[in-house]
Backbone as a printed PyTorch tensor [residue, N CA C, xyz], in Angstrom:
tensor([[[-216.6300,   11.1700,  -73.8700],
         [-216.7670,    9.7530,  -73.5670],
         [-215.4030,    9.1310,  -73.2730]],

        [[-214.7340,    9.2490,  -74.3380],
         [-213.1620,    8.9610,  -74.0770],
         [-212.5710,    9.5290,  -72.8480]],

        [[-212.6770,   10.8190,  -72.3310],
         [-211.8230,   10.8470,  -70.9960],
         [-212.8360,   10.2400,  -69.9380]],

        [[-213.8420,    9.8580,  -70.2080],
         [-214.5220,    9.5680,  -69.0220],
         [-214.3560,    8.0320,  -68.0770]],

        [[-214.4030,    7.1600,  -69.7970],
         [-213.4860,    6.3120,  -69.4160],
         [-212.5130,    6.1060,  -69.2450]],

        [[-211.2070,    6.9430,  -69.5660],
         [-210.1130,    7.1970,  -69.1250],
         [-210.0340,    8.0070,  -67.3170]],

        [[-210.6860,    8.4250,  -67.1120],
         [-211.1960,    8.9720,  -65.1880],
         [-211.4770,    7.3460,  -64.7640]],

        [[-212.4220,    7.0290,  -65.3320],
         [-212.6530,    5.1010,  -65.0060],
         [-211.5860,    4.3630,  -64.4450]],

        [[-210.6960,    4.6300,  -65.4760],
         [-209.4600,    3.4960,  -65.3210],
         [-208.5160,    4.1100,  -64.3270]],

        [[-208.5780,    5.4410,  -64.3630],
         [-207.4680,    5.8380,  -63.1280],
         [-208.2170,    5.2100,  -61.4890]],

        [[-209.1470,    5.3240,  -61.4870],
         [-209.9050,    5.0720,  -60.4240],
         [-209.0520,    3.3000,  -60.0860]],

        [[-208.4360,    2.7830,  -60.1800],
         [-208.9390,    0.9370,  -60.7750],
         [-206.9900,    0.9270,  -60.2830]],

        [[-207.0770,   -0.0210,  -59.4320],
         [-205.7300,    0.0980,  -58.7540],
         [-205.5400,   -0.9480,  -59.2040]],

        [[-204.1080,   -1.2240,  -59.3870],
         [-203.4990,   -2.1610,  -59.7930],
         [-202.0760,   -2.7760,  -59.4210]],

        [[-201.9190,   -3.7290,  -59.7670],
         [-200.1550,   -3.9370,  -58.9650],
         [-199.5770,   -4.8840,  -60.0380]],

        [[-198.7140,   -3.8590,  -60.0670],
         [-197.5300,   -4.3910,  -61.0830],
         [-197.0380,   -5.6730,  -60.8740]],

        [[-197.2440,   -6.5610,  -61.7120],
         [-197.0780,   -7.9670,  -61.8900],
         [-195.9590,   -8.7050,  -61.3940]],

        [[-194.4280,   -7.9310,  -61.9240],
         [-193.1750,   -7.9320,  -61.6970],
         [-192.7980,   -8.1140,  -59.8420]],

        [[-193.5560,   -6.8650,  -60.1120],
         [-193.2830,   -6.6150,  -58.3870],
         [-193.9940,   -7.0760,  -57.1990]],

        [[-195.4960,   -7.5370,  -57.5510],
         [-195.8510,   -8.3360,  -56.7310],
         [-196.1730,   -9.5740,  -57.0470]],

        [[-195.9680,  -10.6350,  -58.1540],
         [-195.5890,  -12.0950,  -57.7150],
         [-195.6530,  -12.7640,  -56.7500]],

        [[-194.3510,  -12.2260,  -56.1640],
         [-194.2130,  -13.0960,  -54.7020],
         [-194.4480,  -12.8030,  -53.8340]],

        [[-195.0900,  -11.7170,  -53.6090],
         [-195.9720,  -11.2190,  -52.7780],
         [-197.2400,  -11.8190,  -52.0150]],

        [[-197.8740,  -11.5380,  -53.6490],
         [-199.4210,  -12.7830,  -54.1720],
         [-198.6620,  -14.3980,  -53.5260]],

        [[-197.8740,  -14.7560,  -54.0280],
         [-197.6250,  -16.2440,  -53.6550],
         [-197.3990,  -16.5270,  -52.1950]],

        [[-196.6610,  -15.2030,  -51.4530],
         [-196.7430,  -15.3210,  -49.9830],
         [-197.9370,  -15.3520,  -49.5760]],

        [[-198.8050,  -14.6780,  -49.8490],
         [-200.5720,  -14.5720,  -49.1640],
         [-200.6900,  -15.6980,  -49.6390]],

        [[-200.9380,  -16.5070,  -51.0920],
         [-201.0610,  -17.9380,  -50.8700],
         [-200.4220,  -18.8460,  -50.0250]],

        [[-199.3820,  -18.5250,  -49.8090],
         [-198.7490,  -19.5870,  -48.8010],
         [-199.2750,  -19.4640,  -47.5670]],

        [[-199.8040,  -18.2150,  -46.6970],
         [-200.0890,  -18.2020,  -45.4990],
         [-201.4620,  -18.4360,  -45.8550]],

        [[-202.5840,  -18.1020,  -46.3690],
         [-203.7500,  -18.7090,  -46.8250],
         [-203.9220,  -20.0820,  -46.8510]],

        [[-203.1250,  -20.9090,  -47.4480],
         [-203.2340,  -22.2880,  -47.5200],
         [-203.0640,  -22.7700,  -45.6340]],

        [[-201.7040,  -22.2760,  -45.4670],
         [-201.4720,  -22.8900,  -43.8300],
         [-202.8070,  -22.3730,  -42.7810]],

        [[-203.1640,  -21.3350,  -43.0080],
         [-204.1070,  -20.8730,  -42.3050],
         [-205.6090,  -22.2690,  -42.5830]],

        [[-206.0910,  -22.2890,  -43.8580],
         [-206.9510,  -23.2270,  -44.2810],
         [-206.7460,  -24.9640,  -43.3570]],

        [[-205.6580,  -24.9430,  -43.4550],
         [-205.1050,  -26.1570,  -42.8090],
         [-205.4190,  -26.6900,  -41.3770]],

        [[-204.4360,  -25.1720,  -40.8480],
         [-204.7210,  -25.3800,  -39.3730],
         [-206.2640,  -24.9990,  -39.2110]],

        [[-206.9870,  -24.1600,  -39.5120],
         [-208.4650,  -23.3590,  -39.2050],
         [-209.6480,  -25.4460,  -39.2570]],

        [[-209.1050,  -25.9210,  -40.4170],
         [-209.8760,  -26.6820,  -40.1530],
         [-209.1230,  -28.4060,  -40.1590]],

        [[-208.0780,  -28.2510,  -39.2810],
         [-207.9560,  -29.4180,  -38.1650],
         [-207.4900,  -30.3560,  -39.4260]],

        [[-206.7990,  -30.0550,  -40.6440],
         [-206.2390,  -31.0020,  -41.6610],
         [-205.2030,  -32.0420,  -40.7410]],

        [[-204.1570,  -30.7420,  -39.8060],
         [-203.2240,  -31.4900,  -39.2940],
         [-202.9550,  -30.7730,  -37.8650]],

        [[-202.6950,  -32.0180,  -36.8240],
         [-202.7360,  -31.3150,  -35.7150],
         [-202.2970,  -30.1020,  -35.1500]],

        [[-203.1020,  -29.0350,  -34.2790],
         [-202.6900,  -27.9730,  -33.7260],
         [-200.9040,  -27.7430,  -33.6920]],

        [[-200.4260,  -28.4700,  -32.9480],
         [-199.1190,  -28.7240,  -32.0490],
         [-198.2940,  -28.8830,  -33.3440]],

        [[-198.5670,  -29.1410,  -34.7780],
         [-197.7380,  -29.2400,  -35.9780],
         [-197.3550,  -27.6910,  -36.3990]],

        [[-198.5950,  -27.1620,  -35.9640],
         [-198.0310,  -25.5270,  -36.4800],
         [-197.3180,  -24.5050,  -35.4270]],

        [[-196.6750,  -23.3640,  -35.9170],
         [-195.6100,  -22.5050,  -35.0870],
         [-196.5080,  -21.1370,  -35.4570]],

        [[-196.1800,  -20.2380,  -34.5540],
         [-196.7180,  -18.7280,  -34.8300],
         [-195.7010,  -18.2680,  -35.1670]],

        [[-196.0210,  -17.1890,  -36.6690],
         [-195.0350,  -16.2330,  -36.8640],
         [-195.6060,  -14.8430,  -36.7870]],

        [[-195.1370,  -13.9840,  -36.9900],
         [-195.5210,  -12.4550,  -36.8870],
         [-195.7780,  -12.2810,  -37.9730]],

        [[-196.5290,  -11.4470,  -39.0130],
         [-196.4330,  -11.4480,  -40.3100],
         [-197.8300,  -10.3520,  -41.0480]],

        [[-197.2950,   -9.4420,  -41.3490],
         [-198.6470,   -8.2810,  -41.7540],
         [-198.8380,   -7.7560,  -40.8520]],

        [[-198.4300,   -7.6120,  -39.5600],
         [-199.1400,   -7.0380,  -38.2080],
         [-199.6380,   -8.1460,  -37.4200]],

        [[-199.6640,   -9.4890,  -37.7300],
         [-200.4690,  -10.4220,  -37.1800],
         [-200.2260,  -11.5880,  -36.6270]],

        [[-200.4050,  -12.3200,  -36.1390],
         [-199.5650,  -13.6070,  -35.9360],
         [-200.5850,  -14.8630,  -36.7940]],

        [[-199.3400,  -15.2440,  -37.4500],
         [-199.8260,  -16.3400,  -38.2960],
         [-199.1950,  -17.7240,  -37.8660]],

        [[-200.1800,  -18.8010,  -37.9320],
         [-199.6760,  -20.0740,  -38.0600],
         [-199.3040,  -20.9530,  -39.4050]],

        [[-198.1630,  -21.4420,  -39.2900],
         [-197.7200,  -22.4470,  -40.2310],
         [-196.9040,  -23.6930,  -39.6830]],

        [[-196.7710,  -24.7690,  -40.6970],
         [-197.1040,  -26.1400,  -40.3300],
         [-195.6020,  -26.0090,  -40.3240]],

        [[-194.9000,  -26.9410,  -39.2250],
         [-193.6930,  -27.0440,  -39.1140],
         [-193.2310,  -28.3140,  -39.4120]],

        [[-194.0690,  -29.0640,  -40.1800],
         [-193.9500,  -29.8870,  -40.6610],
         [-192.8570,  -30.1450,  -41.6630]],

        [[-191.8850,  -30.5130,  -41.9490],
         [-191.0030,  -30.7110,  -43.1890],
         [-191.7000,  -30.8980,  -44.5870]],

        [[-192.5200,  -31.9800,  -45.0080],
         [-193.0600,  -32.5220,  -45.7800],
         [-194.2960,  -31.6890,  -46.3490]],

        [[-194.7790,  -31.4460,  -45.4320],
         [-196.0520,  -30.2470,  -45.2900],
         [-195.2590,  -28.7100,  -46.1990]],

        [[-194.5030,  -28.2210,  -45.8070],
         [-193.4060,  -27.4660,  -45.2880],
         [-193.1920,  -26.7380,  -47.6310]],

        [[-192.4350,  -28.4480,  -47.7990],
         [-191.8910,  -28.6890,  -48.7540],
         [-193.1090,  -28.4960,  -49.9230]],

        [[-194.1140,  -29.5030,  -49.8530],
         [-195.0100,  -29.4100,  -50.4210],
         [-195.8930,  -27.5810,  -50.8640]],

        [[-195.5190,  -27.4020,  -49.8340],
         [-196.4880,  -26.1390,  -50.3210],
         [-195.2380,  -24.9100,  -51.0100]],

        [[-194.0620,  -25.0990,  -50.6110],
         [-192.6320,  -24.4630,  -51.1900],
         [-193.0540,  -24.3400,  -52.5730]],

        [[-192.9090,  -26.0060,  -52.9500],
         [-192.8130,  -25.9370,  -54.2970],
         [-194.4690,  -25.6760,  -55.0530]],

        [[-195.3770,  -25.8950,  -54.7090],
         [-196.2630,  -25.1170,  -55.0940],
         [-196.5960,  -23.7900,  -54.9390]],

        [[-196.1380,  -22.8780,  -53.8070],
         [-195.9990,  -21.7280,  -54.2200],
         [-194.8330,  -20.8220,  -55.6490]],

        [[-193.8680,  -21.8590,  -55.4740],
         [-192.9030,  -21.4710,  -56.4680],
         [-193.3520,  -21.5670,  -57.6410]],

        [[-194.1980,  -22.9010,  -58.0680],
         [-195.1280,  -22.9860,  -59.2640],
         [-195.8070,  -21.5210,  -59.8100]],

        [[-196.7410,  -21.3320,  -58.9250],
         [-197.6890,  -20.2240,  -58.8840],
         [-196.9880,  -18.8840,  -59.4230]],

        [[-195.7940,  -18.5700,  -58.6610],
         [-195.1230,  -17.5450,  -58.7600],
         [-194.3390,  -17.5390,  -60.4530]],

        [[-194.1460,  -18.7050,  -60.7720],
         [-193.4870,  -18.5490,  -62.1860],
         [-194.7240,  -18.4750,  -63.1830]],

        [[-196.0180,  -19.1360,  -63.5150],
         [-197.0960,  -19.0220,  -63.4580],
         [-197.7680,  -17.1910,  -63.6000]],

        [[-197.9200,  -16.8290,  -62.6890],
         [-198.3910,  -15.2190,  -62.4460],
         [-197.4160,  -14.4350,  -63.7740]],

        [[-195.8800,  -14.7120,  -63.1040],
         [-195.1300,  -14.3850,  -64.0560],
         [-195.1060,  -14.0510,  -65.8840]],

        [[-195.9410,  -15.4140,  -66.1210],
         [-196.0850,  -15.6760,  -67.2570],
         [-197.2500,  -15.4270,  -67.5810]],

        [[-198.2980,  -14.9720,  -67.1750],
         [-199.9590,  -14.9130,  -67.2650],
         [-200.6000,  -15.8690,  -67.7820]],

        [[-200.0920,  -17.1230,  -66.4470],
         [-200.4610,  -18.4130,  -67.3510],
         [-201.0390,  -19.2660,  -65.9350]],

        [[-202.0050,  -18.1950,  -65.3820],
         [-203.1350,  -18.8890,  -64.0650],
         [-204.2360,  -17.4540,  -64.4340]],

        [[-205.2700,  -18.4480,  -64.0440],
         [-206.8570,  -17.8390,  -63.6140],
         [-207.0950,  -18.0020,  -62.3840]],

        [[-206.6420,  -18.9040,  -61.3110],
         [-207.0490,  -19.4290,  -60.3020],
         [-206.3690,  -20.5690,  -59.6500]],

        [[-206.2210,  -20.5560,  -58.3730],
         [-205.6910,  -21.4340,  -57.3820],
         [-206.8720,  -21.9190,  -56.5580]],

        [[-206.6850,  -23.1270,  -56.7200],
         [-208.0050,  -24.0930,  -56.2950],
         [-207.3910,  -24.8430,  -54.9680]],

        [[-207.7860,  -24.8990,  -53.8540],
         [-207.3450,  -25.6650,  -52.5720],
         [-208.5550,  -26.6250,  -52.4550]],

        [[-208.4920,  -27.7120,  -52.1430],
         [-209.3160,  -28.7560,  -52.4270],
         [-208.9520,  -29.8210,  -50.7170]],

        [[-209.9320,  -30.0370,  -49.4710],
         [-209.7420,  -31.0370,  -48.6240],
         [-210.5550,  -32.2140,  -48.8170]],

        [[-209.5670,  -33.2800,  -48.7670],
         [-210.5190,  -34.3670,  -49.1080],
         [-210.2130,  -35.5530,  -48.1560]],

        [[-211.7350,  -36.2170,  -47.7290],
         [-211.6110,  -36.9470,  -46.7940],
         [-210.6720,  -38.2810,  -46.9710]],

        [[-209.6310,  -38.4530,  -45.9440],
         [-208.8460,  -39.0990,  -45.9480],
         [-209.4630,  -40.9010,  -45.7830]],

        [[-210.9040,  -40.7160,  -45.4920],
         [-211.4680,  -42.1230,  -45.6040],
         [-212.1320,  -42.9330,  -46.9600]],

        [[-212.9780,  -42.1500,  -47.3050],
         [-213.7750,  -41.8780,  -48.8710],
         [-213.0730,  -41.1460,  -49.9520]],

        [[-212.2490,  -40.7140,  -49.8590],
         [-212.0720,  -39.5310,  -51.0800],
         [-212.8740,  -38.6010,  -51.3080]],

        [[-213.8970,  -38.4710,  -50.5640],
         [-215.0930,  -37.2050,  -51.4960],
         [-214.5160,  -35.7880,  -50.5270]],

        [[-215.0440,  -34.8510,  -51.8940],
         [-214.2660,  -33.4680,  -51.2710],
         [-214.9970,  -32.9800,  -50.1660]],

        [[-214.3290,  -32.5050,  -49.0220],
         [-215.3000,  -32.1560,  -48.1000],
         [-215.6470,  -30.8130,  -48.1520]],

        [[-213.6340,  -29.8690,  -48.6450],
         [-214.4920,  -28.0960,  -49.1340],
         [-213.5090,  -27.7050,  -49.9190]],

        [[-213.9190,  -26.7720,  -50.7650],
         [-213.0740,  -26.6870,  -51.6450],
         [-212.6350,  -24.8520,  -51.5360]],

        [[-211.7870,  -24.2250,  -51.5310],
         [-211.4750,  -22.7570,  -51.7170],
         [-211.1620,  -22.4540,  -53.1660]],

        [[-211.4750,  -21.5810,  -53.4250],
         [-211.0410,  -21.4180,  -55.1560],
         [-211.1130,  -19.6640,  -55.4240]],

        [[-209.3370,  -19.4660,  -55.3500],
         [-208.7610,  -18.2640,  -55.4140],
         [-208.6380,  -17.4940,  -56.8040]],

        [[-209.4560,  -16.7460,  -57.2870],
         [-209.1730,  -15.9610,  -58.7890],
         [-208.0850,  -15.1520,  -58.7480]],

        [[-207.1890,  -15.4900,  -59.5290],
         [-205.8000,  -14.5990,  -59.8120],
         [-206.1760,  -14.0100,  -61.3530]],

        [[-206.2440,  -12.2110,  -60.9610],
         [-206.3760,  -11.2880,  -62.3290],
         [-205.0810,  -11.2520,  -62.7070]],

        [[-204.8250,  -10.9340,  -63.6360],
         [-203.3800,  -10.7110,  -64.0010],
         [-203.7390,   -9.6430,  -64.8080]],

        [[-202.9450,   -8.0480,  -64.3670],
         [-203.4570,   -6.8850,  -65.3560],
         [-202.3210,   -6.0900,  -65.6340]],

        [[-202.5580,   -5.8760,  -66.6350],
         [-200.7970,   -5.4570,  -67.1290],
         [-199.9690,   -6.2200,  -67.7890]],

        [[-200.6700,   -7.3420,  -68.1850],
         [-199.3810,   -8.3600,  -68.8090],
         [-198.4220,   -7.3360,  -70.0370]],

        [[-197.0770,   -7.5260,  -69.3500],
         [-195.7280,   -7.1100,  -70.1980],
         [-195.6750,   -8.1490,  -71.1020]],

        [[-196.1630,   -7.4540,  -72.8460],
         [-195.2080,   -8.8610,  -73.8560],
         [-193.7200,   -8.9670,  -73.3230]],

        [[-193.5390,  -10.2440,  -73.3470],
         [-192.5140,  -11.2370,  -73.4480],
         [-191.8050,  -11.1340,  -75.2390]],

        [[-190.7420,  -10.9280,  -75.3480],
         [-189.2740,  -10.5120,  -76.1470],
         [-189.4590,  -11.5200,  -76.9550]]])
């Protein structure tokens, strides 16, 4: 029984926490810009193509835009760090009413947590 679930767990890929962080926080960052531009938050002509994974990605060349999501990816990344997120929630909301129009909601596992000293 014991090695069987031990065959289990080898099966079960994983990524070292340390090392991918900012990794994870880059796919959030192009995830979010992608969400943005895909549904018309802010005009076409605001975003630039970059190359990125094999692919060409858009992001907002916006300064403010730009900044905003900087420091929330940096959040995230210290966050992961610490095994102190379940989830990244992206939320669009109508700029007339306030009511949400869609919401994305990203589960971050964290496996492997290293005690902290």
């Amino acid at each position: 029984m014991a090695a069987e679930q031990e065959k289990a767990k080898s099966k079960v890929h994983k990524l070292s926490l340390k090392g991918s962080s900012k990794l994870v926080a880059e796919f959030f960052h192009y995830s979010i810009n992608t969400i943005l531009f895909q549904r018309g938050v802010y005009p076409a002509e605001d975003f630039t193509a970059v190359k990125k994974y094999g692919l060409t990605m858009l992001v907002s060349s916006d300064d403010q835009v730009k900044s905003y999501i900087k420091k929330i990816m940096s959040q995230l990344d210290k966050w992961m760090v610490k095994g102190k997120i379940s989830k990244l929630v992206v939320v669009i909301t109508s700029k007339d009413t306030g009511e949400n129009v869609e919401r994305w909601q990203f589960d971050v596992q964290i496996l492997n947590k290293e005690k902290k000293k």
